[in-house]
C-alpha positions in Angstrom: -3.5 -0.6 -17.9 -7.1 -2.2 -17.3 -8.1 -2.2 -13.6 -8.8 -6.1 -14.1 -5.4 -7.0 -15.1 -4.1 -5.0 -11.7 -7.1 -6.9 -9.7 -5.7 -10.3 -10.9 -1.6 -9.5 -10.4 -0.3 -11.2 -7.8 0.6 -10.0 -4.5 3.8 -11.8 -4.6 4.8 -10.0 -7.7 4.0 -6.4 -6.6 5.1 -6.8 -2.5 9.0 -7.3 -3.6 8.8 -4.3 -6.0 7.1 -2.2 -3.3 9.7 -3.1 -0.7 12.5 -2.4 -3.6 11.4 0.8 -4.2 11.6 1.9 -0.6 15.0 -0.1 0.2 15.9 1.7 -2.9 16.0 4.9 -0.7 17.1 3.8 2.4 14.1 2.5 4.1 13.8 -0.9 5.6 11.2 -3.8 5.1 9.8 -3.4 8.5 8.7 0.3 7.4 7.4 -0.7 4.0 5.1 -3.5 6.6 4.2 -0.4 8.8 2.2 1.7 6.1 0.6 -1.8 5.3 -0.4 -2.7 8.2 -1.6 1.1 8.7 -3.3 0.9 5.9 -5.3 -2.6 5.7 -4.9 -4.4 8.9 -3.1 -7.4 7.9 -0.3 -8.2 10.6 3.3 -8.2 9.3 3.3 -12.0 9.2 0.1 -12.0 7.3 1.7 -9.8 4.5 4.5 -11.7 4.4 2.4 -15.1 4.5 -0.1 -13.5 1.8 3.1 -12.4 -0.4 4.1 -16.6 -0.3 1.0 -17.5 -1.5 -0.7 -17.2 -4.8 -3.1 -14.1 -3.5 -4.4 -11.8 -6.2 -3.3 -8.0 -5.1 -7.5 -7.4 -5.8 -7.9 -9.9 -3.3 -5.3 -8.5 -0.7 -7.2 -5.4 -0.9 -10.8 -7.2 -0.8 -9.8 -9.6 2.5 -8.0 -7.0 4.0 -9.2 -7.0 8.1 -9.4 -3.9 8.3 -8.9 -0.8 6.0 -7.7 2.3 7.9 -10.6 5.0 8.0 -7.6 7.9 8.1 -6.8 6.5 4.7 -9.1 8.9 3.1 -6.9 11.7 4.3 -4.4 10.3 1.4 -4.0 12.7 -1.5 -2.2 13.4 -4.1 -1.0 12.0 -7.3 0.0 8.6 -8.4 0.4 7.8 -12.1 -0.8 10.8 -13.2 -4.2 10.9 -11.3 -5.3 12.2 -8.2 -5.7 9.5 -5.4 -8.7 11.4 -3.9 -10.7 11.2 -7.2 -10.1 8.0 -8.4 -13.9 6.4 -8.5 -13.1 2.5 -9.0 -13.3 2.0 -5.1 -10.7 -1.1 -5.3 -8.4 1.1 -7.3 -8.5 3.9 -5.1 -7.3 1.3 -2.1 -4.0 -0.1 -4.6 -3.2 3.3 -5.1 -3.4 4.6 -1.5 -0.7 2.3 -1.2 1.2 3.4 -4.0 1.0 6.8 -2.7 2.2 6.0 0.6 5.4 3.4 -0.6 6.1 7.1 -2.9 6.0 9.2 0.4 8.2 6.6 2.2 10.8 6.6 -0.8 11.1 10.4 -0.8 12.2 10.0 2.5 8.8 11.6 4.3 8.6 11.0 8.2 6.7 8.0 9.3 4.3 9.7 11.5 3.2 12.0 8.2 3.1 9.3 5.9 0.5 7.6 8.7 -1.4 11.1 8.6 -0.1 12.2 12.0 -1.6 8.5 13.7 0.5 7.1 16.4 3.3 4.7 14.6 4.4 1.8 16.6 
C-alpha cells in the first residue's frame, strides 16, 4: 500500500481496529490510550475526540503534541519491515504504533512495551 493512501485514512477508521486488536487479547481501551498517549502526547480525551472527528491518521501523527523521544528505542518488525529502518519519517511514526498495539496484543508488560518509562 502507497504511504499517501495510509496518510489520508482516517483516524476514526484505524483507532477502533487498533483497540480490537488488543481487546482481542484481553487488553482494555485504557491500555491501547496508554501506548498513545506514550507515544504522541495527545491526552486520552484528545484521542478519543480526534477518533470522532474526520482527522486524517497522517495528520494525527503530524499534530501530535508531542512525540515521545524513547520512541526511537522501538524495533522490530511490522509488516514485514523493520521499524528502525523505515526512512519515510511519517511512516516510521504509524508503524511505531503498530508495533506497540502488536507488543500489547502478545500480552508484553506495560512498562516494556513503554521501553522501561514510568507507566501511569
Amino acid at each position: 500500500m502507497n504511504n499517501e493512501k495510509v496518510y489520508n485514512m482516517s483516524f476514526s477508521k484505524i483507532y477502533p481496529l487498533l483497540v480490537s486488536k488488543a481487546k482481542k487479547k484481553g487488553r482494555t481501551l485504557e491500555e491501547v490510550q496508554q501506548v498513545i498517549v506514550w507515544l504522541t502526547g495527545y491526552t486520552a480525551e484528545e484521542i478519543e475526540k480526534a477518533s470522532a472527528s474526520s482527522l486524517t491518521y497522517g495528520d494525527f501523527f503530524r499534530n501530535a503534541p508531542r512525540l515521545n523521544p524513547n520512541r526511537k528505542q522501538i524495533t522490530g518488525v511490522v509488516c514485514g519491515v523493520r521499524v528502525e529502518e523505515i526512512k519515510e519519517p511519517l511512516m516510521q511514526e504509524i508503524r511505531y504504533l503498530d508495533k506497540l498495539i502488536d507488543e500489547l496484543a502478545k500480552g508484553k508488560a506495560m512498562e516494556k512495551i513503554l521501553r522501561d518509562m514510568p507507566v501511569g
